[in-house]
C-alpha positions in Angstrom: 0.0 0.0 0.0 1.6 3.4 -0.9 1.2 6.7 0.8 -1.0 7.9 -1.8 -3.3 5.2 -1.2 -3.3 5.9 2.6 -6.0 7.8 4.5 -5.8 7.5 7.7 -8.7 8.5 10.4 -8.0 8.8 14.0 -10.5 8.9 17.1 -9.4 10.3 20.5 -6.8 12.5 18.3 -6.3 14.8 20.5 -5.2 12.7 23.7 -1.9 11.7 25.0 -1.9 8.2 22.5 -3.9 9.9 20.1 -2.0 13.1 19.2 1.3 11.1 19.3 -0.4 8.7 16.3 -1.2 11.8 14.4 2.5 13.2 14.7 4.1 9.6 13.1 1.2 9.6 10.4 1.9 12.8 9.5 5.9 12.9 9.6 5.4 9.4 7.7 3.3 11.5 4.8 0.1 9.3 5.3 -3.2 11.6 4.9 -4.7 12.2 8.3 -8.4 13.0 9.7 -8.6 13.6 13.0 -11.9 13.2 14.5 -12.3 15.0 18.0 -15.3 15.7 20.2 -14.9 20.1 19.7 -13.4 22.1 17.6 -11.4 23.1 21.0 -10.1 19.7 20.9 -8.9 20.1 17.1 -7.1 23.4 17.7 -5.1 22.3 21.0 -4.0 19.0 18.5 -2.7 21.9 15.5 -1.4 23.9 18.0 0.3 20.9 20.1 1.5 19.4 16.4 2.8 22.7 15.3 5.4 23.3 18.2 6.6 19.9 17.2 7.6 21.3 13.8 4.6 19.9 11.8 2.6 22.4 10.2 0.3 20.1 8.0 -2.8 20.2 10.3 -5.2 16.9 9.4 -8.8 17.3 8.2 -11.0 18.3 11.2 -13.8 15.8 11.8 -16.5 15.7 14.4 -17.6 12.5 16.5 -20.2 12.1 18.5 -19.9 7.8 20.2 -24.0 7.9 21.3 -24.8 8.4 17.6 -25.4 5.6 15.0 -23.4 7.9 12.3 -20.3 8.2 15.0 -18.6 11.1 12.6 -20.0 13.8 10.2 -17.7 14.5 7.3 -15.9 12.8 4.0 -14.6 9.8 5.5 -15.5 7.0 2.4 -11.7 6.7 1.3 -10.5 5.9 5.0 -8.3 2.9 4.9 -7.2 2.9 8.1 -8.6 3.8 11.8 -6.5 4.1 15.1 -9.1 3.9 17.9 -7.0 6.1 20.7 -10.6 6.9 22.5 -11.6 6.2 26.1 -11.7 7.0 29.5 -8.7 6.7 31.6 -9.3 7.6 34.6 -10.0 6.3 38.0 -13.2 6.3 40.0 -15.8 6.2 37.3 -19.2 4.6 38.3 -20.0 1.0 36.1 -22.3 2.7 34.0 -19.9 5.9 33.1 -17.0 3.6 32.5 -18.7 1.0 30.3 -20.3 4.0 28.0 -17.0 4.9 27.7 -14.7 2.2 27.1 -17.3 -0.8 26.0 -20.4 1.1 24.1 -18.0 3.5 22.4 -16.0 0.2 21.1 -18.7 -0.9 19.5 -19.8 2.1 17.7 -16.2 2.2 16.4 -16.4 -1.7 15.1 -19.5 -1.0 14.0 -18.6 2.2 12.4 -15.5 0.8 10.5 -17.7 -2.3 9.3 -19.6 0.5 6.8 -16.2 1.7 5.1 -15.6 0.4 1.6 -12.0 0.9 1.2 -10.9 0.0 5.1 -7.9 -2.2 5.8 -7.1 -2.0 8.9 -8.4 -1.0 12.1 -6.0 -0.5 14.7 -7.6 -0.8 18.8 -5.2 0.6 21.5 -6.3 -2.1 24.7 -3.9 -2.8 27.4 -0.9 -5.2 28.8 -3.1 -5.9 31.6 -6.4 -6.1 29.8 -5.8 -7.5 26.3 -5.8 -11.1 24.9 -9.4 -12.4 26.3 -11.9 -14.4 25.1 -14.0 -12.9 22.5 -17.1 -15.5 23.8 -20.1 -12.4 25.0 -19.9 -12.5 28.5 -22.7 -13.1 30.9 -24.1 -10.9 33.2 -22.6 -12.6 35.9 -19.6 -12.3 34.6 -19.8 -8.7 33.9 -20.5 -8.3 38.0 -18.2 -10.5 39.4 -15.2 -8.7 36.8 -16.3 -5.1 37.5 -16.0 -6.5 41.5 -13.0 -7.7 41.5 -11.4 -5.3 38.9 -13.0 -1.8 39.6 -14.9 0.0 36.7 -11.9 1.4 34.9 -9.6 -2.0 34.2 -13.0 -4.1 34.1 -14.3 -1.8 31.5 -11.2 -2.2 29.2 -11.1 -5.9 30.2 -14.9 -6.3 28.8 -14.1 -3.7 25.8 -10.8 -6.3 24.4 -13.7 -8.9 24.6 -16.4 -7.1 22.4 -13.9 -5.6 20.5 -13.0 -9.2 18.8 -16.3 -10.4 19.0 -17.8 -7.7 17.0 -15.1 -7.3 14.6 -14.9 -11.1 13.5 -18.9 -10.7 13.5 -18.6 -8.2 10.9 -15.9 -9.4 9.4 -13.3 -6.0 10.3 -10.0 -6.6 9.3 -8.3 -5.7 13.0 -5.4 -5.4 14.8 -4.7 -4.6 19.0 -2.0 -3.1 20.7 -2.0 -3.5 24.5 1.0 -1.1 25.7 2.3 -1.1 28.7 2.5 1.9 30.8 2.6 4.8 28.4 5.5 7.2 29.5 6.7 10.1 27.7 8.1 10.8 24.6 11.8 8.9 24.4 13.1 12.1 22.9 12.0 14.9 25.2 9.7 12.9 27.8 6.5 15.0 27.2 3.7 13.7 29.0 0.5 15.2 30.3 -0.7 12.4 32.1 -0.1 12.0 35.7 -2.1 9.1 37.3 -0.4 5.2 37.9 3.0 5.7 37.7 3.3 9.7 37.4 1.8 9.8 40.6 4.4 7.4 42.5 7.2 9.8 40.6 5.4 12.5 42.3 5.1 11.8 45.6 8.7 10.9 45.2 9.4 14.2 44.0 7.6 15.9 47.2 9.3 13.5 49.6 6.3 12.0 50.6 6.0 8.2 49.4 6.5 6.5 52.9 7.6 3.5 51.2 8.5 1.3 48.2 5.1 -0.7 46.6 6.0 -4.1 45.8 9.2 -6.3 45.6 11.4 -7.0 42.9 9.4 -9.0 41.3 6.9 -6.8 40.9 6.4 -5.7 37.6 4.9 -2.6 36.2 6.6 -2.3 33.0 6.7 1.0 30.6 6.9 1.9 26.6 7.3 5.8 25.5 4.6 7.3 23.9 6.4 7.7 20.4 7.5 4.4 20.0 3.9 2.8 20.4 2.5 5.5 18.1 5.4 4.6 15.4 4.3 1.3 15.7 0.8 0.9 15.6 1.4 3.4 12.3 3.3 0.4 11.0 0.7 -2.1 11.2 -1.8 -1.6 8.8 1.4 -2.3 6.0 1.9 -5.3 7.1 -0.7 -7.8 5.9 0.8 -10.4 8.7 -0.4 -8.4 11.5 -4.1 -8.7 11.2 -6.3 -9.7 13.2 -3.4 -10.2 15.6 -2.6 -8.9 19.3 0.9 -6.7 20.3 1.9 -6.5 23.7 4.0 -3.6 24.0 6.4 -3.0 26.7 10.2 -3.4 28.0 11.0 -6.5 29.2 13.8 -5.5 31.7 11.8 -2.5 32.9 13.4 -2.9 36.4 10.7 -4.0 39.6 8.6 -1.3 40.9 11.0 -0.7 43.5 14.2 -0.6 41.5 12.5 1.5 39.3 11.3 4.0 41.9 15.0 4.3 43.0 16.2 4.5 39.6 14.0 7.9 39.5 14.9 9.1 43.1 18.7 8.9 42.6 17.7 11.0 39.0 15.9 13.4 41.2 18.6 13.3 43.4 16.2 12.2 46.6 16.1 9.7 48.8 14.1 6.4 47.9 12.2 4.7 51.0 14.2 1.9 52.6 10.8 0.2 53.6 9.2 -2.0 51.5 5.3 -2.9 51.5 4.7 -6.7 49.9 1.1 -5.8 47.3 -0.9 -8.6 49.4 -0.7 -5.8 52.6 -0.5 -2.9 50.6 -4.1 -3.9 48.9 -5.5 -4.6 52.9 -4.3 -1.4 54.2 -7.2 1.5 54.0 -7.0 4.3 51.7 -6.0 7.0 54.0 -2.4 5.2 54.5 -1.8 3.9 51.3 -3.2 7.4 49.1 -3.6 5.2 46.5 -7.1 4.6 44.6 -7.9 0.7 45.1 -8.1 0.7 41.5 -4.7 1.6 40.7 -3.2 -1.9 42.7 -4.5 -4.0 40.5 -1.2 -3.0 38.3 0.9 -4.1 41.0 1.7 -7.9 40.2 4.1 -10.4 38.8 2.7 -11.5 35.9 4.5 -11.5 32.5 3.5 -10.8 28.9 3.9 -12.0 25.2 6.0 -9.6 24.0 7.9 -12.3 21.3 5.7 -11.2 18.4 5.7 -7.3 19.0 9.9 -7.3 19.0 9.8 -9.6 16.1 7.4 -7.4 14.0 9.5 -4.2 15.3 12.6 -5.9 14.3 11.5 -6.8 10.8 10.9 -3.0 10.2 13.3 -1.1 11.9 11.8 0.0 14.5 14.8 0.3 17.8 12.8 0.1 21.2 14.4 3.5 23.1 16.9 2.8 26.0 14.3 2.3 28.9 16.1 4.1 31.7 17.2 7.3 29.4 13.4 7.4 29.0 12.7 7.2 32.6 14.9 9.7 33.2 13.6 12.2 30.9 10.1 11.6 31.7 10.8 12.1 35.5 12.4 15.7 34.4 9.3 16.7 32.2 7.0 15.5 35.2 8.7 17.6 37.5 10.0 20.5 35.5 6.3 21.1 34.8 4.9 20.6 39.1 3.2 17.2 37.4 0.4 19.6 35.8 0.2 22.1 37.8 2.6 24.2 35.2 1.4 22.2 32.0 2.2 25.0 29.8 5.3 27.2 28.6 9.1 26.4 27.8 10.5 24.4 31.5 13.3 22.2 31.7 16.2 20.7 33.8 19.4 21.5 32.4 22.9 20.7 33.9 25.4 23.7 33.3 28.8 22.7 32.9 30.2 19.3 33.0 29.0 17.4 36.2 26.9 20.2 36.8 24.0 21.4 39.2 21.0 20.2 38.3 19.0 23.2 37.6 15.2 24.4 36.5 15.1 27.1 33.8 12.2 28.3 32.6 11.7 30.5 29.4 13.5 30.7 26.3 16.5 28.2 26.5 19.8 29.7 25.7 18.6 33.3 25.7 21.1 35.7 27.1 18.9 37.6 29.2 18.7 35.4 32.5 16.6 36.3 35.8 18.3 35.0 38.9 15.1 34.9 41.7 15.4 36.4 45.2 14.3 34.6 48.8 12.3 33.4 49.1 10.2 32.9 46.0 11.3 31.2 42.8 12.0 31.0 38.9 7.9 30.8 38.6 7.9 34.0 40.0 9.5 35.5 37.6 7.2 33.8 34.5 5.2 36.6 34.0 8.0 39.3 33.6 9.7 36.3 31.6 7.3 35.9 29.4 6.3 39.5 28.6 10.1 40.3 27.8 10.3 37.5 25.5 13.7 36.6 24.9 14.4 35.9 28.2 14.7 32.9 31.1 14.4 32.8 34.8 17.1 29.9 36.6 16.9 28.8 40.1 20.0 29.5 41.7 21.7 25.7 43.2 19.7 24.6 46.1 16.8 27.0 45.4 13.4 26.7 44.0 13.8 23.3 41.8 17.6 23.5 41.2 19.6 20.5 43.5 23.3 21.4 45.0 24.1 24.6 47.4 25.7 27.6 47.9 29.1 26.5 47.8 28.1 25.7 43.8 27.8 29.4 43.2 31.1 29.6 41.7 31.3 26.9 39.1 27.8 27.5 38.4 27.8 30.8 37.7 30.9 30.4 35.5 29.3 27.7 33.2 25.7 29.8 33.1 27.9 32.9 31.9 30.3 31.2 29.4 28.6 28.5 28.5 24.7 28.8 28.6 25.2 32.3 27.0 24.5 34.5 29.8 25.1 38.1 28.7 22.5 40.1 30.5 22.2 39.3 34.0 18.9 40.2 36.1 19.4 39.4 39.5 17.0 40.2 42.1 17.7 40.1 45.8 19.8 37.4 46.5 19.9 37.0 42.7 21.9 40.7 42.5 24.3 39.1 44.7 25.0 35.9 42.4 24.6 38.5 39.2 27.2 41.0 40.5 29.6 37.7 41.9 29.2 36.5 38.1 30.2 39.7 36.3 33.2 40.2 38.8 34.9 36.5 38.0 33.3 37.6 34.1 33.4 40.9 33.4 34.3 40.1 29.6 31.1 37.9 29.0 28.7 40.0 31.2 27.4 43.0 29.4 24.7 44.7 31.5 23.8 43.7 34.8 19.9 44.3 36.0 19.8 44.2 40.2 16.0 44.6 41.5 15.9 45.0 44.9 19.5 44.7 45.4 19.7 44.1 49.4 23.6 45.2 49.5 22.5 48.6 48.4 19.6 48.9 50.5 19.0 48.6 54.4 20.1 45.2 56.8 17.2 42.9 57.2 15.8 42.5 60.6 17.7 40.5 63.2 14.9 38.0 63.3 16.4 36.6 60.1 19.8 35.5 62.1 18.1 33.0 63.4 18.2 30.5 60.8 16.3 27.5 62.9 13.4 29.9 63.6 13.1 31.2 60.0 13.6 27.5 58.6 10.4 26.7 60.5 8.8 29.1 59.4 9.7 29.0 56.0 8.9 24.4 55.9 5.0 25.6 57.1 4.4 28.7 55.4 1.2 28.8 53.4 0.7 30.7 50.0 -1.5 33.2 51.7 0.6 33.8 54.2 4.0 33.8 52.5 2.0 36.5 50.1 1.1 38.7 53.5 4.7 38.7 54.6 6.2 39.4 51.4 3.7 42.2 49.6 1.4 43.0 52.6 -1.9 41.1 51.1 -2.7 38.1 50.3 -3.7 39.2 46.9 -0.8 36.8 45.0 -1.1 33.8 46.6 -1.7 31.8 43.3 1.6 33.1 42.4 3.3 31.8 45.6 1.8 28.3 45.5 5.1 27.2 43.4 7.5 28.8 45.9 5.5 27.2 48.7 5.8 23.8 47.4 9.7 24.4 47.2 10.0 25.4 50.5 8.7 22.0 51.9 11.0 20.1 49.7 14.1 18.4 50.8 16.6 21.0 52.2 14.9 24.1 50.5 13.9 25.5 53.4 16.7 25.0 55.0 19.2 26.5 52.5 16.8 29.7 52.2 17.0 30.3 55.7 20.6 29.9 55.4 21.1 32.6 52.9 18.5 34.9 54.6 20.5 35.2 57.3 23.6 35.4 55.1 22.0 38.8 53.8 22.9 40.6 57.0 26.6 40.3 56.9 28.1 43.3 56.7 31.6 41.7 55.3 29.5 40.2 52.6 27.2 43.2 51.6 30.8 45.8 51.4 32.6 43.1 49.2 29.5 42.8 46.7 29.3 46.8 47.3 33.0 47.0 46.1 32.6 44.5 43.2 29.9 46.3 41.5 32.2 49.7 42.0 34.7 47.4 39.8 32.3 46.2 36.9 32.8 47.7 34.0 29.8 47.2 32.1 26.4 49.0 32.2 23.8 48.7 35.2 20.6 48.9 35.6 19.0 49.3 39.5 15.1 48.5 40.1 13.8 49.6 43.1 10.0 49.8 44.6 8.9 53.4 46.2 8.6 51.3 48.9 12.0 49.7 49.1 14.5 52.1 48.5 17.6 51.8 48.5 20.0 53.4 50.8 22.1 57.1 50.6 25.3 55.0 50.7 23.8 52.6 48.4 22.2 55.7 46.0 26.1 57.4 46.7 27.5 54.4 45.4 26.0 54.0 42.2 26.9 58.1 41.4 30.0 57.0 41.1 29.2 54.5 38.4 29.6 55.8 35.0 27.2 53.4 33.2 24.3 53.2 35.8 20.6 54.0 35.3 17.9 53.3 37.8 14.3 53.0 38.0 11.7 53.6 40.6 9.0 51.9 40.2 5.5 54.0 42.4 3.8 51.7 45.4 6.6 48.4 44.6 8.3 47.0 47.4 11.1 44.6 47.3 9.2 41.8 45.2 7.9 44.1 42.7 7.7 41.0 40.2 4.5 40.0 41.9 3.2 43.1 42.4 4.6 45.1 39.3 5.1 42.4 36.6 4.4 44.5 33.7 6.9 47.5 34.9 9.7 45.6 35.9 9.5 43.6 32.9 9.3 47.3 31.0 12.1 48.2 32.9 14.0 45.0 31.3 13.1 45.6 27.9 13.6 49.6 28.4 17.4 48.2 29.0 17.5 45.7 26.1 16.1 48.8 23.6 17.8 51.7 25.2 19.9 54.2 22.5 20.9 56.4 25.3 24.4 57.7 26.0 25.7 55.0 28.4 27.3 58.0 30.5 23.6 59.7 31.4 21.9 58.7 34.5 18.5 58.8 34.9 15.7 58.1 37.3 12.3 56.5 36.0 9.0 56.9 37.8 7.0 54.4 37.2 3.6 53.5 38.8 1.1 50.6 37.8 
């Protein structure tokens, strides 16, 4: 069968599985229709396909699974249909999760059945689910199943069944892949699901999974989203494959456990030494465990068929990606984006240098315009000002926000970020001034303009009360969004914008470390050295103060004796004026990035919201 010949109609396109199948059908040059529920659902599949550099959006089609006509549109010269619809999700009543999963089978099978020109129909099922009898089931089967199963895996259990009844009924030529646990992309690790696995990688990531599920024979194996999407493209070429089962999956996917500590060691947390056996773990009540009774179903022994599926990816070239490389980016795309509650923008670990820090960056990678966050908030702070300035990103300094390692990284760290992440314009607020102004002393060469908001060494000692670094560390480890937004603007007004910093702060030693600095911020030997450092750059600076915040007379007398220093005031800012002020600190920025003026002329700018 040639391209040309190929038409290729996809349901549940704009899903995790779904969208992935319509990126390998589309880089493959096979003709794609994409039927979706909205035309929402159609434009977040263009959109999502166009920042993965492919332009050519498939025909938009409608489907609607309660009606007998299942999609409006030109669909007669379809030869080929990847069923990526369903439910997956946890707690669904019977009834919701067999209209989901069973009825909406059978309106595909059915469907397909009415196509002249169809040759395949591909069914995404499940490692746990697939291969079952395709005798109809009795109702006391159905009850006893959904009992013992729970709705969701029972649903997809009875769905496998009907799915080959029904299709040898009406004679569809078929095909079933039953994947493993779908992680993300081998390549980048994209994912935007976070239940099963995600959510053991999560609590990892917060410090707060008690203990290891399983033993090391439990097996909860994984595949990455793009190679089950090239493969089940692959299928309907091969006349061999029909009506034929694929179990998908890695065969030395390490246990549960291993795997678990495989991630922690990435994240660079500790695993739990305490392991629960799964007979325990499933008698335990909910409110120990955290974990939806469905979910430990997963959590067994068994084994799967996997001969044929590496046989048929063999015979066409199709590598399976290293497992734990995939893993390992995965975790990072899970956590670089708070395991969706960031879903959107540009977030990633990087690690600057060799042997570096592992470090969270946000915004436009490689951009030379680089935020370096304050105490005690965070890179997401900054996202706003970030965003509206464009060519810009915002870094957590090492042991701060998302980034691992400590203070005594500052050094290296800042040298690699500045020669060679391509630093050039640094904009460091609070503490961030310090590492900004620490970087263009050991770099004055690379660093071209330095931007300090709030810059504490120019303006007056904190309170005593931060000394106290135990106090402030407890503090710090309980704070609440609301509250840390009280403390730090005088209203409660941004807490939304805090909830990130929050969630660092009870993480590992984050807490700990900010407290740290705060106090660190008081030390007079500290604040004249960074005083007499920025005396010694040579290149242009930039101060941002709030009305509120100002700086000091020997700070202001300071910076008159600069020949290349501008500052602006912004009206009713105080010192985190990125939550209060985003739009006129990030005008400030770009004022810096565009200005034409003589470099020797000083100049004060009011600014007010």
């Amino acid at each position: 069968m040639s391209l040309e010949d190929r038409h290729a109609l996809v349901l549940g396109a704009s899903g995790f599985i779904g969208r992935h199948v319509v990126l390998a059908l589309g880089q493959a040059g096979v003709r794609v229709s994409a039927a979706s529920r909205s035309r929402e659902s159609y434009l977040r599949l263009t959109r999502w396909l166009t920042g993965r550099g492919h332009d050519q959006a498939p025909v938009d089609l409608r489907v609607d699974f309660t009606k007998a006509s299942l999609i409006e549109g030109a669909y007669d010269d379809v030869t080929e249909i990847y069923n990526c619809a369903g439910a997956y999700r946890f707690g669904m009543s019977v009834d919701e999760a067999r209209r989901a999963n069973v009825d909406s089978v059978r309106a595909v099978v059915a469907f397909a059945a009415g196509l002249p020109n169809l040759r395949r129909l591909v069914q995404v099922s499940g490692y746990r689910v697939g291969g079952q009898d395709s005798a109809p089931w009795s109702e006391e089967r159905r009850r006893e199943t959904y009992r013992a199963l729970g709705p969701y895996e029972a649903s997809r259990v009875e769905a496998d069944a009907v799915f080959q009844e029904l299709a040898a009924k009406l004679d569809v030529p078929w095909s079933i892949v039953n994947p493993a646990s779908v992680i993300g992309d081998s390549a980048t690790g994209e994912s935007d699901q976070y239940l099963g696995l995600a959510s053991n990688l999560k609590d990892l990531w917060q410090g707060s999974l008690a203990a290891l599920p399983g033993n090391g024979r439990t097996f909860v194996p994984v595949v990455a989203a793009d190679y089950l999407a090239r493969f089940m493209t692959l299928l309907p070429v091969d006349a061999s494959t029909e009506r034929t089962a694929y179990w998908l999956l890695d065969d030395d996917t390490p246990g549960l456990p291993d795997l678990l500590t495989l991630v922690a060691e990435h994240y660079g947390v500790k695993a739990p030494r305490t392991r629960v056996p799964v007979p325990l773990l499933k008698r335990l009540p909910r409110r120990l465990t955290k974990a939806d009774p469905e979910t430990l179903t997963f959590l067994s022994e068994d084994r799967y068929p996997t001969d044929s599926a590496h046989a048929f990816a063999a015979r066409h070239g199709l590598p399976m990606p290293d497992t734990a490389t995939t893993l390992h980016r995965w975790a990072d795309h899970l956590a670089a984006h708070r395991f969706g509650d960031a879903p959107t923008g540009d977030r990633r670990f990087t690690e600057p240098g060799s042997g570096g820090v592992r470090t969270f960056e946000l915004g436009r990678e490689g951009a030379a315009t680089v935020v370096l966050p304050g105490l005690p908030v965070n890179a997401d702070t900054w996202a706003p000002v970030v965003a509206t300035v464009g060519h810009a990103r915002a870094v957590d300094l090492p042991g701060l926000g998302m980034s691992a390692g400590s203070r005594d990284d500052w050094p290296s760290w800042l040298a690699a970020l500045v020669t060679e992440t391509g630093a050039r314009h640094l904009v460091g607020h609070s503490l961030g001034a310090a590492a900004a102004v620490e970087a263009a002393a050991a770099h004055p060469d690379e660093v071209e303009q330095l931007t300090l908001v709030s810059p504490f060494f120019l303006q007056a000692s904190p309170p005593r009360l931060a000394a106290w670094t135990l106090l402030t560390r407890g503090l710090l480890s309980r704070t609440t969004p609301a509250a840390l937004s009280e403390r730090l603007t005088g209203t409660t007004e941004h807490a939304s914008a805090l909830r990130s910093a929050v969630a660092d702060l009870r993480r590992g030693t984050t807490a700990a470390t900010t407290a740290r600095l705060l106090a660190a911020t008081g030390s007079a030997r500290w604040r004249t050295d960074l005083r007499a450092k920025l005396q010694r750059y040579p290149g242009r600076v930039h101060i941002v103060t709030g009305s509120d915040d100002p700086l000091t007379s020997e700070g202001r007398a300071l910076l008159d004796t600069l020949p290349h220093a501008t500052v602006t005031e912004i009206a009713g800012a105080g010192h985190h004026p990125q939550l209060t002020h985003a739009e006129d600190v990030a005008q400030a920025i770009m004022d810096v990035l565009g200005s034409r003026d003589d470099p020797g002329v000083r100049s004060v700018r009011e600014r007010s919201r």
